[in-house]
Backbone as JSON Lines, residues from 0, in Angstrom:
{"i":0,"aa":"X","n":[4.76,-28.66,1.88],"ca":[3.37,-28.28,1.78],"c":[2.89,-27.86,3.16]}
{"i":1,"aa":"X","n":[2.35,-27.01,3.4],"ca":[2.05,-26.36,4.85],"c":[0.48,-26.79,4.63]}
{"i":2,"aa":"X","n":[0.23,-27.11,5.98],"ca":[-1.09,-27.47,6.39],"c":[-2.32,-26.65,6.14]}
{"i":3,"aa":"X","n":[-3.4,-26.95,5.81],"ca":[-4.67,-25.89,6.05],"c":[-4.97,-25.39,7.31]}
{"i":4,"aa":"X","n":[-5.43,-24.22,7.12],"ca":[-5.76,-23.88,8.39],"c":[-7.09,-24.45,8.79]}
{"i":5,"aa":"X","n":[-7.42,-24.54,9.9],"ca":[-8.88,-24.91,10.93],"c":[-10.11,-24.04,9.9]}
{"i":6,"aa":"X","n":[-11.1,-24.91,9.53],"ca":[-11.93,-23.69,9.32],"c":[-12.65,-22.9,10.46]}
{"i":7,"aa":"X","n":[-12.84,-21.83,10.01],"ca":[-13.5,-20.73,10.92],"c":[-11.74,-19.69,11.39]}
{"i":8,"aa":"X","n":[-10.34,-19.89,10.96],"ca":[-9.73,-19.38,11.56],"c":[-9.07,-18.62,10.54]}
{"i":9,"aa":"X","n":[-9.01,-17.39,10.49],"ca":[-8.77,-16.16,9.33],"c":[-7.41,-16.25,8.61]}
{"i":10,"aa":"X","n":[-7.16,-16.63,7.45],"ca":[-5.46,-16.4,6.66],"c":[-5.32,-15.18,6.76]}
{"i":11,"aa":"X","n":[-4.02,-15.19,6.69],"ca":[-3.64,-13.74,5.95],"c":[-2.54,-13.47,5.6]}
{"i":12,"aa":"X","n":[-2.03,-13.18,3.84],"ca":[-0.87,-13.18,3.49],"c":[0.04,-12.83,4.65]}
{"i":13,"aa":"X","n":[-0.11,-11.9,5.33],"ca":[1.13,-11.03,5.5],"c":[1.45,-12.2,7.17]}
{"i":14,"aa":"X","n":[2.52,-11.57,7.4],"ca":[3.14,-12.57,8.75],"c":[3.04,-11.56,10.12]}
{"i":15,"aa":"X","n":[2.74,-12.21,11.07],"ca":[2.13,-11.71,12.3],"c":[3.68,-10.63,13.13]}
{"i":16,"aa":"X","n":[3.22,-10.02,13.2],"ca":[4.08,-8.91,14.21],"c":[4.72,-8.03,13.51]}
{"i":17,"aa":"X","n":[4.93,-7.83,12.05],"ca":[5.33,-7.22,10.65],"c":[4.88,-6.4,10.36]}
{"i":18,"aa":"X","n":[5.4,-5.13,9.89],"ca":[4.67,-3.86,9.38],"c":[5.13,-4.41,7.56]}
{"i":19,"aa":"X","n":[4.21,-4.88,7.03],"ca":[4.47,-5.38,5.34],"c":[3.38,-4.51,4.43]}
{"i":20,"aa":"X","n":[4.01,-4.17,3.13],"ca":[3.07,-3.34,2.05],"c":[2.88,-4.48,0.98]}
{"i":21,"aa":"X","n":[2.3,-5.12,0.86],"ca":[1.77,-6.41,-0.37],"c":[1.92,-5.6,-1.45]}
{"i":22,"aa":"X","n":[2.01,-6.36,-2.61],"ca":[2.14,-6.09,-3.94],"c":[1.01,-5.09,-4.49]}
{"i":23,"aa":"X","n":[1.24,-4.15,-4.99],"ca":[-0.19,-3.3,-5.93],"c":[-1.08,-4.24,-6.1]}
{"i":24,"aa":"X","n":[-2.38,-3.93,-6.22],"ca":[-3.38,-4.58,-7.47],"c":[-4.52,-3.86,-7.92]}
{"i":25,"aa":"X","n":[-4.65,-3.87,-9.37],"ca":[-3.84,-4.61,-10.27],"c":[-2.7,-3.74,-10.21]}
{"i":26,"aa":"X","n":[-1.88,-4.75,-11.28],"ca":[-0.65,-4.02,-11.28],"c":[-0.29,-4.78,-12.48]}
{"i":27,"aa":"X","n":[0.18,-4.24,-13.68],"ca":[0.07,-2.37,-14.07],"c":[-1.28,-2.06,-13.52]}
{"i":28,"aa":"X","n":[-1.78,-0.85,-13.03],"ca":[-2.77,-0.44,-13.16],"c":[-2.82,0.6,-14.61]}
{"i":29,"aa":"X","n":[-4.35,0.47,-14.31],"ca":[-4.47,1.73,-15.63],"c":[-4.48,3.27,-15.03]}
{"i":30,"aa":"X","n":[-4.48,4.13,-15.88],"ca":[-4.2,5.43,-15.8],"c":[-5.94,5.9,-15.18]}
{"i":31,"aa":"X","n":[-6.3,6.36,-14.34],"ca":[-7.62,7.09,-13.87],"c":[-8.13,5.57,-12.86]}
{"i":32,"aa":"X","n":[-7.65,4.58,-12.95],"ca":[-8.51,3.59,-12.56],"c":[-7.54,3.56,-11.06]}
{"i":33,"aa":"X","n":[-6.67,3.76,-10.95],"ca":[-5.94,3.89,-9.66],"c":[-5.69,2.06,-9.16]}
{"i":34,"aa":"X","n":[-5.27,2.29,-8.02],"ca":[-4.55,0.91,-7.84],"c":[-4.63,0.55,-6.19]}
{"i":35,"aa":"X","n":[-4.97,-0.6,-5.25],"ca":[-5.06,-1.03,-4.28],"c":[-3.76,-1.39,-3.75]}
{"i":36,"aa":"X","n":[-3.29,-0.43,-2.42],"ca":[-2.26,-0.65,-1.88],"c":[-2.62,-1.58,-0.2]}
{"i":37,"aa":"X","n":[-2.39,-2.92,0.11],"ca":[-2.61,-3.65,0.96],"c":[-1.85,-3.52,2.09]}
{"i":38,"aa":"X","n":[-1.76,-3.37,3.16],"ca":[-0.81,-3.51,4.2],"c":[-1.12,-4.36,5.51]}
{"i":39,"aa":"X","n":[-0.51,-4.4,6.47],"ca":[-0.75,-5.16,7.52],"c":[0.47,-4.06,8.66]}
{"i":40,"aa":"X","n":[-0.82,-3.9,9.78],"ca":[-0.09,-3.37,10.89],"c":[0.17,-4.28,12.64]}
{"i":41,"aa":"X","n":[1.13,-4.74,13.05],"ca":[1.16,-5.62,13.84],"c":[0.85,-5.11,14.96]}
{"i":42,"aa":"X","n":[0.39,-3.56,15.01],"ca":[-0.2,-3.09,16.33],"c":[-1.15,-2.44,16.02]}
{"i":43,"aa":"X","n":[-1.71,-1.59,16.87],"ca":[-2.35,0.27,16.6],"c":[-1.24,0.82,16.56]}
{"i":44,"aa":"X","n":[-1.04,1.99,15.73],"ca":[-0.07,2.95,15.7],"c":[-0.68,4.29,15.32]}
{"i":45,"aa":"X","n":[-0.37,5.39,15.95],"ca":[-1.2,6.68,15.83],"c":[-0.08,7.41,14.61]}
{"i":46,"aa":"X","n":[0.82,6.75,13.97],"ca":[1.8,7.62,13.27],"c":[1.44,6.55,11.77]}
{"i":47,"aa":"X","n":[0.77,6.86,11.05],"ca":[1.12,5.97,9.69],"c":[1.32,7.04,8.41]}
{"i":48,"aa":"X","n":[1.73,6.46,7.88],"ca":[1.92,7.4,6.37],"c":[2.23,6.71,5.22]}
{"i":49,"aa":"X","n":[1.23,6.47,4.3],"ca":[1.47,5.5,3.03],"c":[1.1,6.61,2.1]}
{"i":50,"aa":"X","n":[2.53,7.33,1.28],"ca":[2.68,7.42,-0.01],"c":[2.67,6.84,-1.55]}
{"i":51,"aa":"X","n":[2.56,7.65,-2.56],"ca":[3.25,7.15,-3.18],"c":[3.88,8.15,-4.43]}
{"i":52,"aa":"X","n":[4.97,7.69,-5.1],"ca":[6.45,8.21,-5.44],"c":[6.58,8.3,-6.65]}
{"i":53,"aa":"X","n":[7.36,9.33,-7.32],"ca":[7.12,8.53,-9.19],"c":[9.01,8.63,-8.87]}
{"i":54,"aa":"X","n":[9.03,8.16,-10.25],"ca":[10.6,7.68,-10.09],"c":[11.77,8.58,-9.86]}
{"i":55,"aa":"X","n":[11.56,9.43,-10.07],"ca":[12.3,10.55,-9.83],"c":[12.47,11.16,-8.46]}
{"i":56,"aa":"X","n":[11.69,10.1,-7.45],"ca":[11.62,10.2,-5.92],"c":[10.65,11.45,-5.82]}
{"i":57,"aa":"X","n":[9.72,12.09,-6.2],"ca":[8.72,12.91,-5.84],"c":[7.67,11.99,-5.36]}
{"i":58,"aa":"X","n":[7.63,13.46,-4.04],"ca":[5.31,12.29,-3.82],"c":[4.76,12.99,-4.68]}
{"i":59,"aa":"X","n":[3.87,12.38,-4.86],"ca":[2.85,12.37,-5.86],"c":[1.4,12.37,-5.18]}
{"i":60,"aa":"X","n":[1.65,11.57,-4.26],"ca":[0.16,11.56,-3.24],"c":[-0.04,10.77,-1.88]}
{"i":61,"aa":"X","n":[-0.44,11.31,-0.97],"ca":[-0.37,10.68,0.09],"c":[-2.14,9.5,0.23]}
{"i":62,"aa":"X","n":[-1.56,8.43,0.71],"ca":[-2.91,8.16,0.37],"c":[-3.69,7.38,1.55]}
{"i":63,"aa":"X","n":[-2.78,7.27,2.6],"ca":[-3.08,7.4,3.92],"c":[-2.21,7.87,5.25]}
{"i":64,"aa":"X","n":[-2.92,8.62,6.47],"ca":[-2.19,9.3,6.98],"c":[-2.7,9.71,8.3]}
{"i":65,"aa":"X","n":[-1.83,8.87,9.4],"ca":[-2.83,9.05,10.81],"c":[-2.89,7.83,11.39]}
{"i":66,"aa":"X","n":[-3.68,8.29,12.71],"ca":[-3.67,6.71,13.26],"c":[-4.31,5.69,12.66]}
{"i":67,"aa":"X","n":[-4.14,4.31,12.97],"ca":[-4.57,3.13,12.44],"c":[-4.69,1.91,13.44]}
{"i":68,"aa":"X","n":[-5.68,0.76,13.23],"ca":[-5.82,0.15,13.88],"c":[-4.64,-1.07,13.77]}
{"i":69,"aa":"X","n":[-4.49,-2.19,14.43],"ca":[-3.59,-3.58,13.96],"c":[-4.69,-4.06,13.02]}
{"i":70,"aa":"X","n":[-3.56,-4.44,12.18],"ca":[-4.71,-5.87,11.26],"c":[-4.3,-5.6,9.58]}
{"i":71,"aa":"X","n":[-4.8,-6.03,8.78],"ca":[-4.87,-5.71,7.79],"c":[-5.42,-4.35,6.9]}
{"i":72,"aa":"X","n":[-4.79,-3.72,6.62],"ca":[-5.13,-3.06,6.17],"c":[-5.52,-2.62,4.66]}
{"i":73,"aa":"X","n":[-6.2,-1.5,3.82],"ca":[-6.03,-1.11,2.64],"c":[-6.44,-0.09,1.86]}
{"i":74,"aa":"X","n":[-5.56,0.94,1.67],"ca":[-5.92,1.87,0.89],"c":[-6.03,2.0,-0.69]}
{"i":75,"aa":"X","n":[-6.81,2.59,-1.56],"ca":[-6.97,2.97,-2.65],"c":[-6.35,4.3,-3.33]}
{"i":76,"aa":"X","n":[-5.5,4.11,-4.13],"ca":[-4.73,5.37,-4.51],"c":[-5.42,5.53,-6.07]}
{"i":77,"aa":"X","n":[-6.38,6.93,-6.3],"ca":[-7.16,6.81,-7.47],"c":[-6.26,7.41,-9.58]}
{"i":78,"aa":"X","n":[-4.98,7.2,-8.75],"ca":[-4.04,7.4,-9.93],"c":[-3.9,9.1,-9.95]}
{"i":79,"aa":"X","n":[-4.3,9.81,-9.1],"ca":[-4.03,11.68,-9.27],"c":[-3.02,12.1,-8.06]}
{"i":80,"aa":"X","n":[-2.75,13.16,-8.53],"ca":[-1.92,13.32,-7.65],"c":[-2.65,14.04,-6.94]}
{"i":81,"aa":"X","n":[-2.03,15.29,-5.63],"ca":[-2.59,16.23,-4.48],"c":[-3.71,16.75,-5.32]}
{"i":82,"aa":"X","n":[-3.49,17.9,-6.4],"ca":[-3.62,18.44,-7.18],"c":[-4.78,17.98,-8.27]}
{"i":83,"aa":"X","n":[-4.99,16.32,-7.84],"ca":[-5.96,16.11,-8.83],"c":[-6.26,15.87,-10.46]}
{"i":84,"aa":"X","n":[-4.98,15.84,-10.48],"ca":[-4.37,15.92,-12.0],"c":[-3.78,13.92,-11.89]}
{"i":85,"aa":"X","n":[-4.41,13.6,-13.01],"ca":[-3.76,12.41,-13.55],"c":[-2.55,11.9,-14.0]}
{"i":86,"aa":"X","n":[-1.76,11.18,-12.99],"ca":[-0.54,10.45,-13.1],"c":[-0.17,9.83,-14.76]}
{"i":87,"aa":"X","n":[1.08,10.15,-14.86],"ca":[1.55,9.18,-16.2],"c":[1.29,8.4,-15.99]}
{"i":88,"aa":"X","n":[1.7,7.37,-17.43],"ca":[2.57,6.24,-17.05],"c":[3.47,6.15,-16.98]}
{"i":89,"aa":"X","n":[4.24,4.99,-15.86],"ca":[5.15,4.94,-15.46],"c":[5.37,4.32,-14.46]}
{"i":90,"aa":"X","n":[6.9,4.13,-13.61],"ca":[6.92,3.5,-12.69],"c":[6.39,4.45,-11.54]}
{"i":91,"aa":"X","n":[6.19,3.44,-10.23],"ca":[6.1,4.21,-9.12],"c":[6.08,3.03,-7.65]}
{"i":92,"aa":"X","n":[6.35,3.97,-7.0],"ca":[6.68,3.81,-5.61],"c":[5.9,3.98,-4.3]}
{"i":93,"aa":"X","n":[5.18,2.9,-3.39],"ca":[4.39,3.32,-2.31],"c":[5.51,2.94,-1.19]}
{"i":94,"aa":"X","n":[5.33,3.92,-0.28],"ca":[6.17,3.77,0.63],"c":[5.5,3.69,1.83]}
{"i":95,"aa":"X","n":[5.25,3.04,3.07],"ca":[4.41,2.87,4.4],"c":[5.89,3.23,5.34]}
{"i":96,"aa":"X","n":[5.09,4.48,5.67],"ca":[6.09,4.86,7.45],"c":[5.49,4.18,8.67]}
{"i":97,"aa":"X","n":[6.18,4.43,9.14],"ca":[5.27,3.5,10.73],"c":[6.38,3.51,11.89]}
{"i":98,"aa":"X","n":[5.5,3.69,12.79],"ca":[6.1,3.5,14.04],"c":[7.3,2.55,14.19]}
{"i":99,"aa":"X","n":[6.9,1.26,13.33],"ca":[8.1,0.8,13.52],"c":[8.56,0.15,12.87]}
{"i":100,"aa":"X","n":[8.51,0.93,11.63],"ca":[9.48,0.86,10.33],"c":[9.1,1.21,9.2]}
{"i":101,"aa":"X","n":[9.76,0.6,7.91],"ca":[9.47,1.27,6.69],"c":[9.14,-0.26,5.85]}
{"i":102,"aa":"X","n":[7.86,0.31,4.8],"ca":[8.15,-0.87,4.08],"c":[7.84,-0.4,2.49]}
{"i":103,"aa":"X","n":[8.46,-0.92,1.27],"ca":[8.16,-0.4,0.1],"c":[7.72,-1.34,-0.48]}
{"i":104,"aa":"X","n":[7.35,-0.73,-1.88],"ca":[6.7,-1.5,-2.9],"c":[6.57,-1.22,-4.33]}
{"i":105,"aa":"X","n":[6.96,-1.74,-5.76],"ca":[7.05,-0.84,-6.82],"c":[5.66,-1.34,-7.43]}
{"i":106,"aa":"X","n":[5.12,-0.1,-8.25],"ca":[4.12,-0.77,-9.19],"c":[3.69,-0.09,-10.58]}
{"i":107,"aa":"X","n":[3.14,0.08,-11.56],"ca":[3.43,0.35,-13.05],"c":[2.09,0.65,-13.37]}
{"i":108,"aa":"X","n":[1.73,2.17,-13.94],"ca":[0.78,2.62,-14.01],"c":[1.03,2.71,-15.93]}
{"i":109,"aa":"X","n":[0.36,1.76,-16.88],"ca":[0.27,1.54,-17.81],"c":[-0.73,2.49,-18.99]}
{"i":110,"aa":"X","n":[-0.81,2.48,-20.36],"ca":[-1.85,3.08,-21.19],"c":[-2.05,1.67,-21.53]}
């Protein structure tokens, strides 16, 4: 059992010095309702790039892109692709580039 933290002193899933992509949510998402992609950056980095993929390894949409601060982060991917056109269902794939490294994540866009 790990201790509580102090109050007044901030949790946060992800682990300190880690470029990590947390699980979708929700997940399945629904189709038009799009889905919350979470991350955590252990620095500033002026290079980020969080996609995401349908199974067939295509992007589908970029859904953040550019510099970023350290900390937690989170983008909203609204289920369309570039184009604006509404994603199946199906599986899919967010992928976070980064300065200093890669991290993935699968998640299931449902009817």
């Amino acid at each position: 059992m790990s201790p509580t933290p102090p109050v007044g002193v901030p949790t946060s899933p992800f682990a300190p010095g880690v470029v990590e992509l947390a699980a979708a949510r929700p997940n399945p998402a629904r189709p038009g309702s799009g889905t919350s992609l979470s991350f955590s950056l252990p620095r500033a980095m002026s290079r980020v790039e969080l996609s995401v993929f349908d199974l067939a390894g295509r992007r589908v949409a970029t859904v953040a892109h550019g510099p970023l601060p350290a900390g937690p982060q989170s983008a909203h991917w609204n289920g369309s692709d570039a184009q604006g056109v509404r994603a199946p269902s199906g599986v899919y794939f967010a992928r976070l580039i980064t300065e200093d490294g890669v991290a993935t994540g699968k998640f299931v866009i449902a009817r």
